[in-house]
C-alpha positions as CSV (number, residue, x, y, z in Angstrom):
1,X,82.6,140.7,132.7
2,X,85.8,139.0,134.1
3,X,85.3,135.5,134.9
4,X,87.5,135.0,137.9
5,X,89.9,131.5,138.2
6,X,87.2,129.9,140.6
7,X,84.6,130.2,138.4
8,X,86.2,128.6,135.3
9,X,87.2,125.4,137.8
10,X,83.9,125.3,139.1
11,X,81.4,122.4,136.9
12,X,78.3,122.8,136.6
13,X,76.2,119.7,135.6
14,X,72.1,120.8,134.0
15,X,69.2,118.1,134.8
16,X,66.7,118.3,132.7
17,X,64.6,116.0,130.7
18,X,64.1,118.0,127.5
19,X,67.5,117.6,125.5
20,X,66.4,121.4,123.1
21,X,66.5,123.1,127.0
22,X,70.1,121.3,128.2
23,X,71.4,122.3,124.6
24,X,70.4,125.6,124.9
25,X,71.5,126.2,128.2
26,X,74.7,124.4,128.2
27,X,75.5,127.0,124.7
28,X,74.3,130.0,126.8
29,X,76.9,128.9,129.8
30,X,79.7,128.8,127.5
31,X,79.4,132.0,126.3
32,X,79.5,134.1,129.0
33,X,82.7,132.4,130.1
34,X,81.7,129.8,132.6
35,X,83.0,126.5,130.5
36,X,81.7,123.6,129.2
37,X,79.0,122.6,131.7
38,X,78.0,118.9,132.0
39,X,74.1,117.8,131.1
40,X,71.9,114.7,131.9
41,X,68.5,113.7,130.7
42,X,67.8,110.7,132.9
43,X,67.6,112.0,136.6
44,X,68.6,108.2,137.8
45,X,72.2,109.0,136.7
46,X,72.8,112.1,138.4
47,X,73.9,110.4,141.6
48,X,76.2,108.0,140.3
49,X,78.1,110.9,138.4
50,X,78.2,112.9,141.1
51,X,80.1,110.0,142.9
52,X,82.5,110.0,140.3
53,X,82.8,113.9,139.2
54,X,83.4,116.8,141.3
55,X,80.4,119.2,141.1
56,X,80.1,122.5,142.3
57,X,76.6,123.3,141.0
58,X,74.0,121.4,140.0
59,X,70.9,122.8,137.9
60,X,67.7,121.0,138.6
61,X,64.0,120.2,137.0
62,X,61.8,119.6,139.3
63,X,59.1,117.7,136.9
64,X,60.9,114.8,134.8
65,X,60.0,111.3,134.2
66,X,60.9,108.4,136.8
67,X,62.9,110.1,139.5
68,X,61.3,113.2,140.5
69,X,63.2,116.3,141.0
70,X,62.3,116.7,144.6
71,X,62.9,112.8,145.7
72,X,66.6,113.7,143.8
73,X,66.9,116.6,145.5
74,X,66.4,115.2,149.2
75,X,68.9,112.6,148.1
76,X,71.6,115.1,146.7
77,X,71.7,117.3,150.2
78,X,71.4,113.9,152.1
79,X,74.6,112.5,150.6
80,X,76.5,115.3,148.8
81,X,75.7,118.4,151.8
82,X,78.4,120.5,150.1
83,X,76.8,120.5,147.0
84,X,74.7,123.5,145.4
85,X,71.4,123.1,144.1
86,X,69.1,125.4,141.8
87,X,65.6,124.2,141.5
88,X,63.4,124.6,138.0
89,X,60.1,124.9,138.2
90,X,57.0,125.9,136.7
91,X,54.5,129.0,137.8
92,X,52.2,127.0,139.0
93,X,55.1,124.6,141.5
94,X,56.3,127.9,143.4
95,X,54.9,126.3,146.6
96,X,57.0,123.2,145.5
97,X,59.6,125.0,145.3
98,X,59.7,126.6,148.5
99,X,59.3,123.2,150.2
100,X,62.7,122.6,148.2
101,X,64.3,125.5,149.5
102,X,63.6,124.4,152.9
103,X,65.0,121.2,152.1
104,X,68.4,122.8,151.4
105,X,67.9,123.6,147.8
106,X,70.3,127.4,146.8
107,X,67.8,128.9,145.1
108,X,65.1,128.6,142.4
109,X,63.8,130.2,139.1
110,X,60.4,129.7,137.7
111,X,60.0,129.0,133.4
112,X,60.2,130.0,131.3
113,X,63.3,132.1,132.7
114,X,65.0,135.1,131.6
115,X,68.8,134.5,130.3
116,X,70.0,137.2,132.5
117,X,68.2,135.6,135.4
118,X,69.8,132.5,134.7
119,X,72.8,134.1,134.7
120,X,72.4,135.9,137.8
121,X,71.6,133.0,140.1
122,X,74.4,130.8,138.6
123,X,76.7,133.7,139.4
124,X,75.9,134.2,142.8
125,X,75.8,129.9,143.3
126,X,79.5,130.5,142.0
127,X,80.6,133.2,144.1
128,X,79.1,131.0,147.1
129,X,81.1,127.9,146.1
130,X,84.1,130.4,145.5
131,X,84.0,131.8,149.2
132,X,83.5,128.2,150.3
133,X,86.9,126.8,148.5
134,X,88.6,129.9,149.9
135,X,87.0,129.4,153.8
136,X,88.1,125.9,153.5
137,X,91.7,126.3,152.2
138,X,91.7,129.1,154.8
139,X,90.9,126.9,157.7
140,X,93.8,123.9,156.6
141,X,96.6,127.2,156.2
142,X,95.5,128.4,159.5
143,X,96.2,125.1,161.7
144,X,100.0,125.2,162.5
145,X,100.3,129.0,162.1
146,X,100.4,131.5,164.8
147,X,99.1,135.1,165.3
148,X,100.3,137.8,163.4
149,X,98.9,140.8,165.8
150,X,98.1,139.0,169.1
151,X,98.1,142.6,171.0
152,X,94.8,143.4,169.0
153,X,93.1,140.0,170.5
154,X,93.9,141.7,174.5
155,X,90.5,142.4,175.1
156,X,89.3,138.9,174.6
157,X,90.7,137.2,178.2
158,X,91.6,133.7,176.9
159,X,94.3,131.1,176.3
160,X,92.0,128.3,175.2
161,X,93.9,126.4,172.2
162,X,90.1,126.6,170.1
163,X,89.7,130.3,170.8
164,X,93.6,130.8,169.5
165,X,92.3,129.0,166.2
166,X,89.2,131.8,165.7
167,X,91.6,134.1,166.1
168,X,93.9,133.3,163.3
169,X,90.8,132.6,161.3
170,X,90.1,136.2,161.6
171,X,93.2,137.1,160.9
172,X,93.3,135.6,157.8
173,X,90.0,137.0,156.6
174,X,89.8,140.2,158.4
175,X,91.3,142.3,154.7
176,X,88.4,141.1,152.9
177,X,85.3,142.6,152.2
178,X,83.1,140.0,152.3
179,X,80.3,139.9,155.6
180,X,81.2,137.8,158.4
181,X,78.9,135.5,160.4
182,X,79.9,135.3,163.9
183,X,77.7,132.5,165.8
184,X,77.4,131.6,169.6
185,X,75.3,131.6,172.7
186,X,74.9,135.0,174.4
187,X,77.6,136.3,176.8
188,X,80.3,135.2,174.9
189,X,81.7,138.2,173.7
190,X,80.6,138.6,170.1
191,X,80.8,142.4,169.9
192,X,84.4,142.3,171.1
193,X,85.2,139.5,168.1
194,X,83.9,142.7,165.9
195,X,86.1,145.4,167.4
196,X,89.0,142.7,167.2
197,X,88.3,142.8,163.1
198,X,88.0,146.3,162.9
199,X,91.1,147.1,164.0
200,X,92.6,143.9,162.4
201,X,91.0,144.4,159.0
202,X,92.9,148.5,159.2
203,X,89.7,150.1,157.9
204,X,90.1,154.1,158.3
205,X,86.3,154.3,158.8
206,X,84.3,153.5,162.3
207,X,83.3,150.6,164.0
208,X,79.1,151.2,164.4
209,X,77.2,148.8,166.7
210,X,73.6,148.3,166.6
211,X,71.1,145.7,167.9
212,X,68.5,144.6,165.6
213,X,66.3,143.2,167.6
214,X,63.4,144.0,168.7
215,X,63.1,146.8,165.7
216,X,60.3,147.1,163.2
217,X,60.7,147.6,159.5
218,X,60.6,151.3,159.9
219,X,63.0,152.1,162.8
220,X,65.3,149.4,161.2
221,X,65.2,151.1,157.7
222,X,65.5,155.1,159.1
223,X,68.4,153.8,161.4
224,X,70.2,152.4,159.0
225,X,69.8,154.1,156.0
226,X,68.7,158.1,157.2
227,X,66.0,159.9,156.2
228,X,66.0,162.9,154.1
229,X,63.8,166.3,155.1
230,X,60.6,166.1,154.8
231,X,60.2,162.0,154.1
232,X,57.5,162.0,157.2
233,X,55.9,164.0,159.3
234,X,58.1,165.8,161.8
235,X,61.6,164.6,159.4
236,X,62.3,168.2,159.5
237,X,65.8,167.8,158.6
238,X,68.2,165.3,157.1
239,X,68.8,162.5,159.2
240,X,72.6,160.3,158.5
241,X,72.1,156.6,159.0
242,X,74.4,154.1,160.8
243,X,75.4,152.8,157.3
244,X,76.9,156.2,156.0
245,X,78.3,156.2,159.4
246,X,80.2,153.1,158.7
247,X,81.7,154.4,155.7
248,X,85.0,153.3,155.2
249,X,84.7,150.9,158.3
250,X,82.8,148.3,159.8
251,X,78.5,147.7,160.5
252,X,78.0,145.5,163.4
253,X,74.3,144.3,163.8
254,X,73.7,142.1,166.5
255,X,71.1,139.3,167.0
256,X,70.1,139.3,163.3
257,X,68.6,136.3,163.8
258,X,65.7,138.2,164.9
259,X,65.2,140.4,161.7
260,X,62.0,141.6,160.6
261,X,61.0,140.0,156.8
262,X,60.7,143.1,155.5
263,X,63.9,144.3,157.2
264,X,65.5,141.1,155.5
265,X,64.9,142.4,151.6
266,X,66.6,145.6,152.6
267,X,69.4,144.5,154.3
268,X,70.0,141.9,150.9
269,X,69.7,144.8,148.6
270,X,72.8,146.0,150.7
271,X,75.0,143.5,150.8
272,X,74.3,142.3,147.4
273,X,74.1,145.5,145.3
274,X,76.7,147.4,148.5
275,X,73.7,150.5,147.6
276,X,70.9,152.3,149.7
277,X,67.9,154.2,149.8
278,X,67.6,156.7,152.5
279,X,63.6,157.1,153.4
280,X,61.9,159.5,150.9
281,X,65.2,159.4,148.8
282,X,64.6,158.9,145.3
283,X,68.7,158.0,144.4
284,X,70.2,155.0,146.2
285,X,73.5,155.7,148.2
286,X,76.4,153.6,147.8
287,X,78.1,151.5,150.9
288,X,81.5,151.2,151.7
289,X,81.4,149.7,154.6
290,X,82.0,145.9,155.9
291,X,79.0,144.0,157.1
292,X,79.2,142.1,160.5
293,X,76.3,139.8,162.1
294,X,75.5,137.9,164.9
295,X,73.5,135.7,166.3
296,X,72.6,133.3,168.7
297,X,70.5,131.4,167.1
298,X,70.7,128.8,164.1
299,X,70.0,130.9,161.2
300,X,69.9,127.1,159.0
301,X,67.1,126.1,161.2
302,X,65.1,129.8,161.0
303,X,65.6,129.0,157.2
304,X,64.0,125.7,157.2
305,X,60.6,127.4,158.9
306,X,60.6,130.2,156.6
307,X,61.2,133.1,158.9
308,X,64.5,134.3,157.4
309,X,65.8,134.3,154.1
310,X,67.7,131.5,152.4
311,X,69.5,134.0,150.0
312,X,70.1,136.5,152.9
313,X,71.7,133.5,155.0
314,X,73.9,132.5,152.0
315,X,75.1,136.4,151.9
316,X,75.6,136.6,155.3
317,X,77.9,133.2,155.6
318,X,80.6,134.3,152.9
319,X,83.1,133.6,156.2
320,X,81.6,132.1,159.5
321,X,83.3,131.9,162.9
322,X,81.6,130.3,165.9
323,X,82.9,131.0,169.2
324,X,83.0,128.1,171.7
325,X,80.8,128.3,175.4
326,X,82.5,129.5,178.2
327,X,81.8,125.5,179.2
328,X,83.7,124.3,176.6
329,X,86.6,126.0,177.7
330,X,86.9,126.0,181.0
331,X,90.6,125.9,181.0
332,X,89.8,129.9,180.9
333,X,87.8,130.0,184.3
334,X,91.3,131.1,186.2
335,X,92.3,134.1,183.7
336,X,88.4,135.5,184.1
337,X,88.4,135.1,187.2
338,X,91.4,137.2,187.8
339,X,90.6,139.4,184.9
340,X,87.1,140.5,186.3
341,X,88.4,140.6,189.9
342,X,90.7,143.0,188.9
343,X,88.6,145.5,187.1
344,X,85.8,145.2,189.7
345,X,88.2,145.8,192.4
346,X,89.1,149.0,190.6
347,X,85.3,150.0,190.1
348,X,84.8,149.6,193.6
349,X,87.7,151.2,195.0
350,X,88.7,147.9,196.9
351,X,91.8,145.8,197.3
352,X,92.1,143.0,195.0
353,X,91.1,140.3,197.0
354,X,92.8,136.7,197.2
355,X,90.0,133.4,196.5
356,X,90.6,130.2,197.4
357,X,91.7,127.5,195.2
358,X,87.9,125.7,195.7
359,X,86.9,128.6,193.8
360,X,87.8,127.2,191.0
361,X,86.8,123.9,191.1
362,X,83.7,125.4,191.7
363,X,83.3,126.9,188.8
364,X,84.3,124.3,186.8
365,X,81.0,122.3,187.8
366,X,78.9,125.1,186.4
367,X,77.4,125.0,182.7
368,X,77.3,128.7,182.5
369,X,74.2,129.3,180.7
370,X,74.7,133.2,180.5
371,X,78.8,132.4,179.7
372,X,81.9,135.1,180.1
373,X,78.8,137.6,181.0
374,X,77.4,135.3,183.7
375,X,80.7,135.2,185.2
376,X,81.3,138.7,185.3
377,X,78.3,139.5,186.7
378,X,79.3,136.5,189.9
379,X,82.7,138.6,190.1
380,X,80.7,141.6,190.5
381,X,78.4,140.7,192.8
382,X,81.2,138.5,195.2
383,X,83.1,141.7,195.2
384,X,80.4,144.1,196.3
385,X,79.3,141.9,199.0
386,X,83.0,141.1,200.1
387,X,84.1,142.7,203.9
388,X,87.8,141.0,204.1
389,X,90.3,138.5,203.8
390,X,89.7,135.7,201.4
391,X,86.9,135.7,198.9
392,X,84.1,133.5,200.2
393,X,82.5,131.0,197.8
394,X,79.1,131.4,199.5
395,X,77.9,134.5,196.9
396,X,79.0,132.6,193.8
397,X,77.1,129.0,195.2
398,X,74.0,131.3,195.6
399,X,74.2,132.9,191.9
400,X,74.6,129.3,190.3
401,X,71.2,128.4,188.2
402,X,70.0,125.1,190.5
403,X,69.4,123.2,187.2
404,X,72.8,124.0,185.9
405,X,74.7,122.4,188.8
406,X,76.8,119.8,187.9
407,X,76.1,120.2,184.2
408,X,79.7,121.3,182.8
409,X,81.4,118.0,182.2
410,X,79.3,115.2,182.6
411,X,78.7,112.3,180.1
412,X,75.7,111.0,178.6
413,X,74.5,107.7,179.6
414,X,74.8,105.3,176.5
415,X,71.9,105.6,174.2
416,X,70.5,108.5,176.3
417,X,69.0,106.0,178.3
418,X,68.3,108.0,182.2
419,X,68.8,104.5,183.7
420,X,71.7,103.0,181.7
421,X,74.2,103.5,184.8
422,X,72.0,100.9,186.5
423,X,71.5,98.2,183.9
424,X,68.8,100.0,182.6
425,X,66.7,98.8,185.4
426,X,65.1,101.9,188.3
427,X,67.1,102.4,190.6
428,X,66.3,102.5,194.7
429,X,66.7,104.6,196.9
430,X,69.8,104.2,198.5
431,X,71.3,103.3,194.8
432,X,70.6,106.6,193.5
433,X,72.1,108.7,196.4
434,X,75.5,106.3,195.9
435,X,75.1,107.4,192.7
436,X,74.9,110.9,192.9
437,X,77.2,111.5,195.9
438,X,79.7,109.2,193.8
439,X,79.2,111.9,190.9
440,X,79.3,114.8,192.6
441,X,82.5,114.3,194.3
442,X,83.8,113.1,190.7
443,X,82.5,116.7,189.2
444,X,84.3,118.2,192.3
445,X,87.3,117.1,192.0
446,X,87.1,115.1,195.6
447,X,86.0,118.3,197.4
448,X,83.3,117.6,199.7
449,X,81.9,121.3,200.4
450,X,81.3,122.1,196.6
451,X,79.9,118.4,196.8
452,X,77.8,119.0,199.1
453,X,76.9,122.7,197.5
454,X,76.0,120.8,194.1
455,X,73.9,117.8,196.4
456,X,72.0,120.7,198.2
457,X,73.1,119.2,201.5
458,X,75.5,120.4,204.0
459,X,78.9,119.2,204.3
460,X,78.1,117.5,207.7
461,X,75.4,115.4,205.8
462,X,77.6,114.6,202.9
463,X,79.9,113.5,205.2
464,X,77.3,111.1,206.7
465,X,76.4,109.4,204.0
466,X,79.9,109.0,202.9
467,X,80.4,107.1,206.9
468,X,76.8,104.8,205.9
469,X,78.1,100.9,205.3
470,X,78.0,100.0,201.8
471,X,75.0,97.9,201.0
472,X,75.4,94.5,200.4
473,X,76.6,93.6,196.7
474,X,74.8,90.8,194.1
């Protein structure tokens, strides 16, 4: 096999307390063309070399003398996160080893272990590390550069200078073949990020959508991979799945996060060995086409409790791209706002209506918990409910989630402490309301009727309490 550039640069370093095994191993290594790896018997001096050497991989026995393997390994992904870990372990320490995976651990192979095994996992540690080196010189090219095919980005409304720096990113891996994780909250736009990288990575083949969620083992598997006649009953004809329709193109599955177990293996087997098995096939069908996932939730976490695969995640991750809220960006609120206005005039058969400029401010003091979809949806509803003249900010006040008033932009008290703008101490009454009309009109830019919209007051109240005497100070 050819041993690529990255994996003769990448050291490996053995732990293990028997000096035949670390021999043996370190020979075996050699051999099959991945250098001269480094060994250790005494697990207290793996972390001072590891300050000193760079490490891509580190092999690790769980059961030696002094230091134990898991107490080093808590201590390696505490201070070294970047570093890859594979666990050794005995039959009867699987359930250790597990615990170890959650911990942050690569992977882990049980002795007395099969050379090709071996050889297998350090591989696919390798070609993790490799994809890593490659993300980050990626992501230090891509800072000063600019877009290459901005035209293909037009669906995705934005100027925000973070959302400019995805793009490039995807520019710059969008020829590869490798699986892309695309991360964010719902609403953001996730599926449009996919079409953006099927047209940018020029694949001849189709762009096919579908959401996993919500699907058992057996829909997932006969969507996906087909069927042939006579599998089951009533599979009275070949059936192609979405995976032979992808050929050549690009496989968008949607909220993988909330993949079945057994839906997990298969989906592995596919990116890993890029081959198939339609249901009652006894052949596997190769892939040719590009896997894309997404997800709202934290995939690391789901690993941690066991409920999605560590080597599926690690597959899945080759090249990441997380796509900022539409409340850390709401230097974009104008463009949407036209944007959607726009197309649902359009839809509606209406005259593009003018807003006022409070619109905007509005906005702004929103957290948008449904993001770019939330607002749409606002836009929607203002337009179908609008008779004339000026857009009126009472529809969007009434679609605004209560509890996420006033939420976009405002600070943490220090230490988290609910009292800390007071001295720590409660406050009264009439401290609290200074406080929170003082906020308010700070969140609104001075504008007393989206003030008064955030207090749940009317502006004739507001205005009130901003006419009171100020209590008396000290």
């Amino acid at each position: 096999m050819t041993v690529t550039l990255s994996e003769k640069q990448a050291r490996i370093l053995l732990v293990d307390d028997e000096e035949q095994i670390l021999f043996g191993s370190s020979l075996f290594l050699k051999a099959s063309g991945l250098g001269e790896a480094l060994t250790l018997s005494d697990a207290s001096q793996v972390l001072p070399l590891l300050e000193k050497e760079e490490i891509a991989l580190v092999v690790l026995d769980l059961c030696m003398p002094g230091l134990s393997g898991q107490d080093l390994l808590q201590e390696i992904c505490y201070r070294f996160p970047q570093l890859l870990v594979i666990v050794m372990t005995a039959v009867s320490e699987v359930a250790t080893a597990v615990h170890c995976m959650k911990a942050g651990a690569f992977d882990y192979l049980t002795k007395p272990v099969q050379k090709d095994d071996f050889l297998a996992c350090i591989r696919r540690a390798l070609d993790l590390w490799r994809l890593r080196c490659e993300n980050r010189t990626l992501q230090e090219s891509l800072l000063t550069a600019d877009l290459q095919h901005e035209e293909l980005f037009a669906e995705i409304v934005t100027g925000n200078r973070q959302m400019h720096s995805q793009f490039q990113y995807l520019e710059a891996v969008a020829g590869l073949g490798e699986p892309l994780l695309v991360s964010s909250e719902s609403g953001v736009g996730k599926e449009l990020v996919a079409k953006a990288l099927h047209r940018l990575s020029g694949r001849g083949g189709a762009l096919v959508t579908v959401n996993v969620a919500g699907l058992d083992d057996n829909v997932f598997s006969d969507s996906l991979f087909g069927h042939c006649r006579g599998a089951f009953t009533g599979a009275d004809r070949e059936r192609e799945g979405l995976v032979a329709k992808a050929a050549g193109g690009t496989l968008f599955l949607d909220e993988i996060g909330d993949l079945e177990h057994k839906s997990q293996v298969k989906l592995l087997r596919l990116l890993q060995e890029r081959e198939y098995y339609p249901l009652g096939a006894d052949s596997p069908r190769r892939s040719s086409c590009r896997i894309v996932a997404a997800t709202n939730r934290d995939l690391r976490e789901l690993v941690a409790r066991g409920s999605f695969r560590n080597d599926l995640y690690f597959r899945l991750c080759s090249h990441q791209l997380q796509i900022p809220p539409l409340r850390e960006r709401r230097d974009d609120l104008a463009l949407l706002l036209d944007h959607f206005l726009t197309l649902a005039a359009a839809a509606c058969g209406k005259k593009k209506p003018a807003y006022p400029g409070e619109l905007i401010l509005l906005l702004a003091t929103y957290s948008f918990p449904g993001n770019v979809r939330e607002l749409k949806g606002m836009v929607e509803n203002a337009l179908a409910l609008h008779k004339g003249g000026t857009l009126s900010l009472e529809s969007f006040q009434k679609s605004m989630q209560p509890s996420c008033r006033g939420a976009a932009g405002v600070e943490e008290s220090a230490g988290g402490h609910p009292f800390a703008p007071f001295g720590g101490h409660i406050p009264t009454f009439q401290e609290a309301e200074e406080y929170l009309v003082e906020q308010a009109l700070k969140l609104a830019g001075g504008n007393q009727g989206i003030a008064a919209g955030m207090l749940g007051v009317t502006r004739q109240a507001l205005n009130k309490r901003l006419h009171k005497p100020p209590r008396p100070r000290g």
